[in-house]
C-alpha positions as CSV (number, residue, x, y, z in Angstrom):
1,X,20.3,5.2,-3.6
2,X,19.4,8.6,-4.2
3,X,20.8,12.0,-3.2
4,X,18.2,14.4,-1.6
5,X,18.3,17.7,-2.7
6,X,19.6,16.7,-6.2
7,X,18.1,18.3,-9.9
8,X,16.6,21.1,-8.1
9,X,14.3,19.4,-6.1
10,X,12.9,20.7,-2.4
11,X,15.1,17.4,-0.5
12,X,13.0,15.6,1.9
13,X,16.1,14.6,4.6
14,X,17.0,15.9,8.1
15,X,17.5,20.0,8.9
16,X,20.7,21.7,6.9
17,X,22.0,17.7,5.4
18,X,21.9,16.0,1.9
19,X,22.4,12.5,2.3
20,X,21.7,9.4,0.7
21,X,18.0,7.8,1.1
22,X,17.4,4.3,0.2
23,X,14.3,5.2,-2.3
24,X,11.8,2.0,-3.1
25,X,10.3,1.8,-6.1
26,X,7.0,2.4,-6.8
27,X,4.7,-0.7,-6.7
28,X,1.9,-0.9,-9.2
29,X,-1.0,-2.4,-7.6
30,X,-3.4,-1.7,-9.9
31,X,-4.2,-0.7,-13.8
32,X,-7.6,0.5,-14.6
33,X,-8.7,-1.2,-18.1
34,X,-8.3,1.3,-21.1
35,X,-5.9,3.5,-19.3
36,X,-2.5,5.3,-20.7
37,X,-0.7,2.5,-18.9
38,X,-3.2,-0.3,-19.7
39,X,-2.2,0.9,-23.3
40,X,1.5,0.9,-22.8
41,X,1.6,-2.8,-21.0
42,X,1.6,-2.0,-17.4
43,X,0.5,-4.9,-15.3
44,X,0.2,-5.5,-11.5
45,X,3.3,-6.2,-10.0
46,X,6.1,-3.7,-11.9
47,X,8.0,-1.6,-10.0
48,X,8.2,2.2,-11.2
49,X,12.4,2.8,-10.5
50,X,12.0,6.4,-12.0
51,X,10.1,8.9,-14.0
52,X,12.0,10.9,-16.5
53,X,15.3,10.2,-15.1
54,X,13.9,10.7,-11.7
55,X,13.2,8.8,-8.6
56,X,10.5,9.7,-7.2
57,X,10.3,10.1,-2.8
58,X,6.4,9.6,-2.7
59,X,3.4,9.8,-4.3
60,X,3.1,13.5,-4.9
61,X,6.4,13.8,-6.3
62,X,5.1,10.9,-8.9
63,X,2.0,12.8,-9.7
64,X,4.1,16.3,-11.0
65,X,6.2,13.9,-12.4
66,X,3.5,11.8,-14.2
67,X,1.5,15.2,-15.1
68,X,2.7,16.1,-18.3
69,X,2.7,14.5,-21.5
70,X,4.0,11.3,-22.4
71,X,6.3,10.3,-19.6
72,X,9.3,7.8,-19.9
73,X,9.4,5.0,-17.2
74,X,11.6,2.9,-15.8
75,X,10.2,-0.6,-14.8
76,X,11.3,-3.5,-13.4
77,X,9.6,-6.5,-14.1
78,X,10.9,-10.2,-13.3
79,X,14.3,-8.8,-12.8
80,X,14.1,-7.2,-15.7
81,X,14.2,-3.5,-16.5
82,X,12.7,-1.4,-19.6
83,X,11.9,1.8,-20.6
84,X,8.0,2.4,-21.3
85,X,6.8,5.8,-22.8
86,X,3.1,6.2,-21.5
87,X,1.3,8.1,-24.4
88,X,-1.5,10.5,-22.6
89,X,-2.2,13.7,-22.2
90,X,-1.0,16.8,-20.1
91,X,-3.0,16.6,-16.9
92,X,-4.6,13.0,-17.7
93,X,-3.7,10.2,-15.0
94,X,-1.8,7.2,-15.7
95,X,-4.6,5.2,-14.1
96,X,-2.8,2.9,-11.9
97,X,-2.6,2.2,-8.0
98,X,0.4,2.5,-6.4
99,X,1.2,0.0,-2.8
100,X,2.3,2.9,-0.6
101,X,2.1,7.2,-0.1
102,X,5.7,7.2,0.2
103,X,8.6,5.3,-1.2
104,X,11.5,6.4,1.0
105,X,9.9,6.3,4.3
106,X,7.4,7.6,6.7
107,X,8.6,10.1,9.1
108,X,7.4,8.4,12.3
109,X,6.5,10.3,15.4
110,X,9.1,11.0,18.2
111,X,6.9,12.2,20.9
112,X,5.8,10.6,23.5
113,X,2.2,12.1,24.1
114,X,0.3,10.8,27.3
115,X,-2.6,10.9,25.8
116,X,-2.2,9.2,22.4
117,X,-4.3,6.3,21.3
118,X,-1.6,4.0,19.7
119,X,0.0,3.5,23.1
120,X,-3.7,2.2,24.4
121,X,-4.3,-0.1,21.5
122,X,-4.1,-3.8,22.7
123,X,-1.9,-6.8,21.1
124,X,-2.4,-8.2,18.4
125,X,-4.1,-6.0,16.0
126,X,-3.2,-4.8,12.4
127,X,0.6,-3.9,12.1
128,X,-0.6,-0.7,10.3
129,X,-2.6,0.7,13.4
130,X,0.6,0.8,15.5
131,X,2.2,2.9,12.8
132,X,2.8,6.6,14.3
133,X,3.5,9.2,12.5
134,X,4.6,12.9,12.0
135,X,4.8,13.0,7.8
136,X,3.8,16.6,6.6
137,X,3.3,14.7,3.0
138,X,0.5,12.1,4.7
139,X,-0.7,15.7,6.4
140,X,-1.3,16.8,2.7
141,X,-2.2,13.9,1.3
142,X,-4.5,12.0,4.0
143,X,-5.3,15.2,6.7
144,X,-3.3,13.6,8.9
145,X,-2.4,15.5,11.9
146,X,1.0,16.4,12.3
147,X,2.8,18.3,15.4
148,X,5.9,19.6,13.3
149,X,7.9,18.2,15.8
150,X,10.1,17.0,13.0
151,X,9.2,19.9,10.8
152,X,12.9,21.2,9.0
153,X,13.7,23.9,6.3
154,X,14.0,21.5,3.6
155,X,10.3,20.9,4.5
156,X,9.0,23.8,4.5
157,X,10.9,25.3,1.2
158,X,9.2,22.3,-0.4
159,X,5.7,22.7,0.7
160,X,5.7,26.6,-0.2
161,X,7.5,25.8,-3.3
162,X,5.0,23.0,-4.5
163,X,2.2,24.8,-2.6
164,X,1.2,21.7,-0.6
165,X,-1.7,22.6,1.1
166,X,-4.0,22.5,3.1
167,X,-2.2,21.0,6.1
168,X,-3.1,19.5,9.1
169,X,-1.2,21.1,12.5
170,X,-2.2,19.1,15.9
171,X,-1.9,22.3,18.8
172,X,-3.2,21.5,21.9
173,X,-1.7,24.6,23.9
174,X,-0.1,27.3,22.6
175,X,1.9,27.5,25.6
176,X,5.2,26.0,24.9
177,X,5.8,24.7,28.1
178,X,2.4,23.2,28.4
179,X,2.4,21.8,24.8
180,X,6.5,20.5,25.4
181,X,4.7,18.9,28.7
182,X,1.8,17.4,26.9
183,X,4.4,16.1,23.5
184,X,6.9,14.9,26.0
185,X,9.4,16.4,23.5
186,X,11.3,19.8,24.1
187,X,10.6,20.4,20.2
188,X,7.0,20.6,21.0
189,X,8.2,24.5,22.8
190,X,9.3,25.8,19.5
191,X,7.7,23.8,16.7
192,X,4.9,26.3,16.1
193,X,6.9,28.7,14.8
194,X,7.2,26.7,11.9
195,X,2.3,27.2,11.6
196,X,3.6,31.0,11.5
197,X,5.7,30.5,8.4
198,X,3.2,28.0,7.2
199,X,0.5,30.9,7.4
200,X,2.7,33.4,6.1
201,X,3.3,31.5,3.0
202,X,-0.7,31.3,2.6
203,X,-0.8,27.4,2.9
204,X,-4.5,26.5,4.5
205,X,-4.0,24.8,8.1
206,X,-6.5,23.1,9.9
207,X,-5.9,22.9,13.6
208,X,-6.8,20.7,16.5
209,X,-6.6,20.8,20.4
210,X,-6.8,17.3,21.8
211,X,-8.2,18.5,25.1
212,X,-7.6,16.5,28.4
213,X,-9.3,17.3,31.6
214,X,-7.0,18.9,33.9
215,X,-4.3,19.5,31.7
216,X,-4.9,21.7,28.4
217,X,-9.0,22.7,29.3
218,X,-10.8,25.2,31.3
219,X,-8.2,28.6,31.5
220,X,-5.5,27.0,29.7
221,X,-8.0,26.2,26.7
222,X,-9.0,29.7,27.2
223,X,-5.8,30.7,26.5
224,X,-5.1,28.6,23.3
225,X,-8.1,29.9,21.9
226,X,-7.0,33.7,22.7
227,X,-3.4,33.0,21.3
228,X,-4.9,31.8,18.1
229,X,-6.8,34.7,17.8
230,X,-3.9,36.9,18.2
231,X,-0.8,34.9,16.3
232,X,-2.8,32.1,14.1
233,X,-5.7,34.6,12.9
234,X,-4.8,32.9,9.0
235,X,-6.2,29.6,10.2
236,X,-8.7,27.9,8.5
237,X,-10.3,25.9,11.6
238,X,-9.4,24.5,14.6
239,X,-10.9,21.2,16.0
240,X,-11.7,20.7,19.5
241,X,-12.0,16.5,20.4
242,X,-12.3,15.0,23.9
243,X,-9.3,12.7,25.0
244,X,-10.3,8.9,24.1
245,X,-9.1,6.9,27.2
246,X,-9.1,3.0,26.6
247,X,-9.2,0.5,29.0
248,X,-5.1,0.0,28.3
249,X,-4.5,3.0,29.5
250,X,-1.1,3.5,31.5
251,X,-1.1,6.9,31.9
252,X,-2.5,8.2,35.6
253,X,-3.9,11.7,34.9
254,X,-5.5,10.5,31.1
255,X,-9.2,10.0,32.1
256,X,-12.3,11.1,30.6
257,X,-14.1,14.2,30.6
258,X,-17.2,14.3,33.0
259,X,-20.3,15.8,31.9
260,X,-19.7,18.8,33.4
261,X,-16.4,19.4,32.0
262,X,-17.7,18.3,28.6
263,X,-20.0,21.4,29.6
264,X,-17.7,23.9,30.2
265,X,-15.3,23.0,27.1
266,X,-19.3,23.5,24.7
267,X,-19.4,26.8,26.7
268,X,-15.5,27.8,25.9
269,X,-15.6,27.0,22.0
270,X,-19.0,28.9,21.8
271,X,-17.8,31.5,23.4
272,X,-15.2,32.0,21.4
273,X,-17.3,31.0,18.3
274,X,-18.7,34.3,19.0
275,X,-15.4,36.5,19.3
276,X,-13.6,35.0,16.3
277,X,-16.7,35.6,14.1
278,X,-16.9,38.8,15.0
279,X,-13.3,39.8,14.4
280,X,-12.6,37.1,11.5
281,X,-16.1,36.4,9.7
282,X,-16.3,32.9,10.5
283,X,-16.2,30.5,13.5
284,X,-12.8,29.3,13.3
285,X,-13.2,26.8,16.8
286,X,-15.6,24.1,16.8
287,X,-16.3,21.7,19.2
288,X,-16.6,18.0,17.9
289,X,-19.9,16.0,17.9
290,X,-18.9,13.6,21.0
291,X,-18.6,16.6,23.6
292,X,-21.8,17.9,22.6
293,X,-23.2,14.3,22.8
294,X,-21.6,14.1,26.9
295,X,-22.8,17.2,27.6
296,X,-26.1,16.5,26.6
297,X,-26.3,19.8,24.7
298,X,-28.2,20.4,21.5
299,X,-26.4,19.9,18.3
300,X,-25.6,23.4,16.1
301,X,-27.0,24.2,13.3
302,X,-25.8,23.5,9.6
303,X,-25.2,26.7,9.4
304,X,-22.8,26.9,12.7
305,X,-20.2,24.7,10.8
306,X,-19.3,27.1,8.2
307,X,-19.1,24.5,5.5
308,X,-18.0,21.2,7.6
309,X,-14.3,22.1,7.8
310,X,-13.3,19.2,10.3
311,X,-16.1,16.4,9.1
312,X,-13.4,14.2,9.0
313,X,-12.7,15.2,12.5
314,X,-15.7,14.0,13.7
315,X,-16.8,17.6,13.9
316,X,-20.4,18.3,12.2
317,X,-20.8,14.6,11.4
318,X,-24.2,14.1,13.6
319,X,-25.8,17.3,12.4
320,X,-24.9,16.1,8.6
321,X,-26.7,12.8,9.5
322,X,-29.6,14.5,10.7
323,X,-30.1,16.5,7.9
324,X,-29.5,14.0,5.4
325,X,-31.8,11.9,7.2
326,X,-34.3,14.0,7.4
327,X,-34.1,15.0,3.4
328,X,-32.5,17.9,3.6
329,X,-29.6,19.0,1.5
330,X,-26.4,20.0,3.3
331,X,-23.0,20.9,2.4
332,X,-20.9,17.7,1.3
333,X,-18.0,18.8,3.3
334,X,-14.6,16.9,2.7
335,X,-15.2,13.3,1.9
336,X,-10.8,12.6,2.0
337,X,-9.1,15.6,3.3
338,X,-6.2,16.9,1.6
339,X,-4.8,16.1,-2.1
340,X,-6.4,12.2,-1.9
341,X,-9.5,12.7,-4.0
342,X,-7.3,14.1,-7.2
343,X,-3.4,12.3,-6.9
344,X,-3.7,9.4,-9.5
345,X,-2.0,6.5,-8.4
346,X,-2.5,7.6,-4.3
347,X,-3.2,4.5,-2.2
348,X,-5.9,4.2,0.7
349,X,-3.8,4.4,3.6
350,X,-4.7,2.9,7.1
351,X,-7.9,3.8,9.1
352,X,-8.6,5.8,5.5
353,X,-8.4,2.9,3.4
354,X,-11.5,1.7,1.1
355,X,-14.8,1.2,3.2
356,X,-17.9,-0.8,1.1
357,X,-19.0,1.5,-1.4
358,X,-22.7,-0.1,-1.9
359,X,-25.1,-1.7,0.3
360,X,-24.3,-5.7,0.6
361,X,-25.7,-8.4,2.0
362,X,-23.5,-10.8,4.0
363,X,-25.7,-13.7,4.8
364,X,-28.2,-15.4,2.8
365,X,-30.7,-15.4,5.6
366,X,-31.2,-11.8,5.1
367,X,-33.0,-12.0,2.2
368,X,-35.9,-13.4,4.1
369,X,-35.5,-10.8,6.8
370,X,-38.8,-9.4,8.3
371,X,-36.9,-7.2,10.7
372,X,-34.6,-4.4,10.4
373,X,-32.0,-3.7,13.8
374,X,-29.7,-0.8,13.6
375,X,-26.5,-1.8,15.4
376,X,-24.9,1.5,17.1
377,X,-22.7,3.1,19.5
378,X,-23.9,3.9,22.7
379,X,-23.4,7.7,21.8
380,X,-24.9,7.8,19.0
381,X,-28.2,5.8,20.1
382,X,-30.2,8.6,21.0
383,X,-29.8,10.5,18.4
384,X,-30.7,7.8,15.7
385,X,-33.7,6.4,17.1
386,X,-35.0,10.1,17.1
387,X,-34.1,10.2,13.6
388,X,-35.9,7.1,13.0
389,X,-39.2,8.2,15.5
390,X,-39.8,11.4,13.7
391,X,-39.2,9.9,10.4
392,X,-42.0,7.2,11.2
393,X,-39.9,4.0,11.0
394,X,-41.3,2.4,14.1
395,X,-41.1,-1.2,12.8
396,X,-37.0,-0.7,13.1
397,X,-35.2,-1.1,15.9
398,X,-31.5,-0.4,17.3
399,X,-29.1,-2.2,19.0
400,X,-26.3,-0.7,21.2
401,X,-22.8,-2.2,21.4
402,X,-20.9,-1.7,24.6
403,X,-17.1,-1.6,23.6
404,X,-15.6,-4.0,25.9
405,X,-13.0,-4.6,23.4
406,X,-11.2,-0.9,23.8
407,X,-12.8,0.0,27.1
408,X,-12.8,3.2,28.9
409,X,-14.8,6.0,27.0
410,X,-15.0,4.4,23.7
411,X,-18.8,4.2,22.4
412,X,-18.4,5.6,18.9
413,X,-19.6,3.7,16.3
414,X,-16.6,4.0,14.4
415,X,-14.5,1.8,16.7
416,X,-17.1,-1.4,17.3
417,X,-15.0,-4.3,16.5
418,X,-16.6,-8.0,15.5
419,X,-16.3,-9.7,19.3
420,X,-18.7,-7.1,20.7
421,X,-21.1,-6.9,17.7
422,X,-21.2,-10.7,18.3
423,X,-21.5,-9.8,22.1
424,X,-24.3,-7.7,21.9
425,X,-26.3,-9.8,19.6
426,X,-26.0,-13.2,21.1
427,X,-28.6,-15.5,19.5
428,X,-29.9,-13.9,16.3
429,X,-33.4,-13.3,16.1
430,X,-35.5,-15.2,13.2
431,X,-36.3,-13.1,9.9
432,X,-34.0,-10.5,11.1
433,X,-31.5,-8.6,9.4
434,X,-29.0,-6.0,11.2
435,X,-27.4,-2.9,9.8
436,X,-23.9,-2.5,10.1
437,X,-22.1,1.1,9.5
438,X,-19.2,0.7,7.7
439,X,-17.5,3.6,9.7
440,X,-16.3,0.3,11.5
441,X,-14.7,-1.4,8.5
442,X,-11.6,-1.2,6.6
443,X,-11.4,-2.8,3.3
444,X,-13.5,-5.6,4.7
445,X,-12.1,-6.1,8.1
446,X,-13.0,-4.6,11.9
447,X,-10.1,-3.1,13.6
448,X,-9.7,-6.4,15.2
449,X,-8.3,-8.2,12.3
450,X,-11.8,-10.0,11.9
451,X,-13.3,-10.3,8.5
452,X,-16.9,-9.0,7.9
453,X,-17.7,-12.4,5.7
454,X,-16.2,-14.6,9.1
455,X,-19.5,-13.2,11.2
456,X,-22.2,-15.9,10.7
457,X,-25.0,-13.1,11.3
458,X,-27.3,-11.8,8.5
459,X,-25.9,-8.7,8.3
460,X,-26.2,-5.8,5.8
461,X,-23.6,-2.6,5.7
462,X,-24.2,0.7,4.6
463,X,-22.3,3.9,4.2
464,X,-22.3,5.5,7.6
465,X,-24.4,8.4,6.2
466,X,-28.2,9.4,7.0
467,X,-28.9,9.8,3.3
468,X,-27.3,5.9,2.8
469,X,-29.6,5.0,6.0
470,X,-32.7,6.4,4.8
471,X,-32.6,4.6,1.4
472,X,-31.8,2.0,2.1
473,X,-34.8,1.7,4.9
474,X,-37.4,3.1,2.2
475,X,-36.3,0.2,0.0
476,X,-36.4,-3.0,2.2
């Protein structure tokens, strides 16, 4: 047990209380060969139980903790507990993975939002995808979004104190009955006062509006926009994304967006677009690439996404494609949001977990493959087999996959799952090979549960980039 708010660190427990938290070690997953802790005889399986003297809440606290020279841990090992002294350097990583982000717990979500996706997710899937959360430190650490619903003092002394930024704020309306409506949570009236402290302070916040026909668009997005103007100027971006709407759906007044509203929400954001550059310097709002695709309106420019704020948003993704695709060179944009690219020891977590880092082949019959098929979502169709038209790769085809599996207005790629990739294939064809994206996989396995190596289909997967495409098309 642990006392929060001990030794002078920002405590991590409820508003105005220090009390105890059940801390869990630290489980080492992972040692890199030649590392400081390969050198001091770490090994898969040993618990970290504290860092100079200190137990550490999650895996930021372990990474100041683990930053300077020489640090003394505490393992456990087979019920047994030493002290190891990892000789390294100040700054140099310990090189070891670590099981899980935090180690006292994950501060789960208590709204109740009409329009989230976890309450549409069907039985029987992945215990993590159920997991909802309202963690400022996953925020940091991953880009999750976060409401601040469960935001506290003790939080925010911390992340001014250790500077953790950027973070990731979901708005919706800045009216706070509207937004209390939409959270199902009184909270959700008040909780953006804590984005004014977190903008006073100078921490970077990325915003997003979740926007639901007939609730939060038309005037009342009008009005989010104008309020964040006014009271939010200091943000970084904000994110407009259409509601998803599965067929699990309970919620009456959750539906998709028509074309016409998708429309009228491209005319809003660019509207605004206009006003904030004009007043700010830069875009702020941007609109993300599956409105565009509804309302059959021409994707921006590179240029029009000021550096790809909210590519992991889905927000700039299709224009990146097409550029890549095409040869040209645009900005990178965030690959992990937040702190994940540089915390030694930080886990993949979730939907961000490890995709397939190189191209592989999954079933010998693709060596022998005379034809290439591109499987896809039906969004996202048009715009590759224009990529591949003007590119000159008629010999290759694609192949859209329904989602039957979620339902509703689910046709990203992202979200294909194994039963409708099987679906839409039926009966392979001879000498043919098809291209997966493996925007669709985690760590091996479709959202379903189902591993990539149990489909009995030559398949090949390839980063879910046009530059990965393109390569890999010029070298069959």
């Amino acid at each position: 047990m642990r006392i929060q708010g001990v030794e002078g660190r920002p405590p991590g427990g409820e508003q105005g209380s220090y009390y105890p938290v059940r801390v869990s070690p630290a489980l080492v997953t992972a040692v890199s060969i030649s590392s400081p802790a390969a050198r001091a005889g770490l090994t898969e399986g040993d618990q970290i139980l504290s860092i100079n003297g200190i137990s550490p809440l999650d895996v930021i606290e372990y990474h100041q903790l683990t930053d300077d020279e020489d640090p003394v841990l505490l393992l456990e090992r087979d019920g047994q507990q030493r002290e190891v002294t990892i000789g390294k350097q100040a700054g140099e990583g310990l090189g070891i993975g670590i099981e899980s982000p935090v180690f006292d717990r994950i501060r789960t979500c208590d709204n109740h939002c009409e329009f989230c996706f976890i309450y549409q997710l069907p039985k029987g899937l992945r215990k993590s995808l159920y997991v909802k959360d309202d963690d400022y430190r996953l925020s940091f650490l991953y880009g999750n979004f976060t409401t601040l619903t469960r935001f506290t003092e003790l939080d925010i002394e911390r992340v001014i104190t250790e500077k953790l930024s950027p973070l990731y704020v979901s708005i919706h309306s800045t009216d706070p009955h509207l937004r209390a409506e939409m959270l199902r949570n009184p909270r959700g009236a008040t909780s953006l006062s804590w984005l004014t402290a977190l903008l006073d302070a100078d921490i970077e916040v990325h915003g997003q509006v979740v926007l639901c026909p007939g609730v939060n668009d038309g005037p009342h997005l009008e009005a989010t926009l104008e309020s964040i103007l006014d009271r939010y100027a200091k943000m970084a971006s904000v994110g407009v994304v259409p509601l998803g709407v599965s067929k699990f759906s309970t919620e009456s007044r959750m539906r998709p967006h028509s074309d016409e509203e998708a429309r009228q929400a491209v005319s809003i954001v660019e509207k605004w677009q206009g006003l904030f550059k004009e007043a700010l310097g830069h875009s702020m709002v941007y609109a993300s690439d599956e409105i565009y695709l509804q309302a059959g309106i021409a994707i921006p420019s590179v240029e029009a996404y000021d550096g790809y704020p909210q590519a992991e948003n889905g927000i700039g993704l299709v224009r990146r494609f097409i550029e890549e695709f095409s040869g040209n060179a645009v900005p990178s944009g965030s690959v992990h949001t937040g702190f994940f690219q540089s915390v030694d020891g930080a886990p993949a977590h979730g939907y961000r977990a490890n995709r397939l880092s190189d191209s592989a082949v999954h079933n010998a019959e693709a060596q022998t493959a005379t034809k290439t098929v591109i499987l896809t979502g039906a969004q996202f169709a048009p715009v590759l087999r224009q990529c591949l038209m003007r590119a000159g790769f008629d010999d290759v085809a694609t192949l859209v996959v329904a989602n039957n599996f979620f339902g509703g207005n689910t046709a990203v790629s992202g979200l294909m799952v194994s039963e409708d990739i099987l679906a839409a294939i039926g009966e392979p064809e001879p000498k043919t090979i098809y291209v997966l994206p493996d925007s669709c996989l985690t760590e091996g396995r479709f959202l379903d549960g189902v591993e990539l190596t149990d489909l009995r289909v030559p398949l090949v997967t390839i980063e879910a980039t046009g530059s990965a495409l393109r390569s890999y098309l010029e070298a069959r």
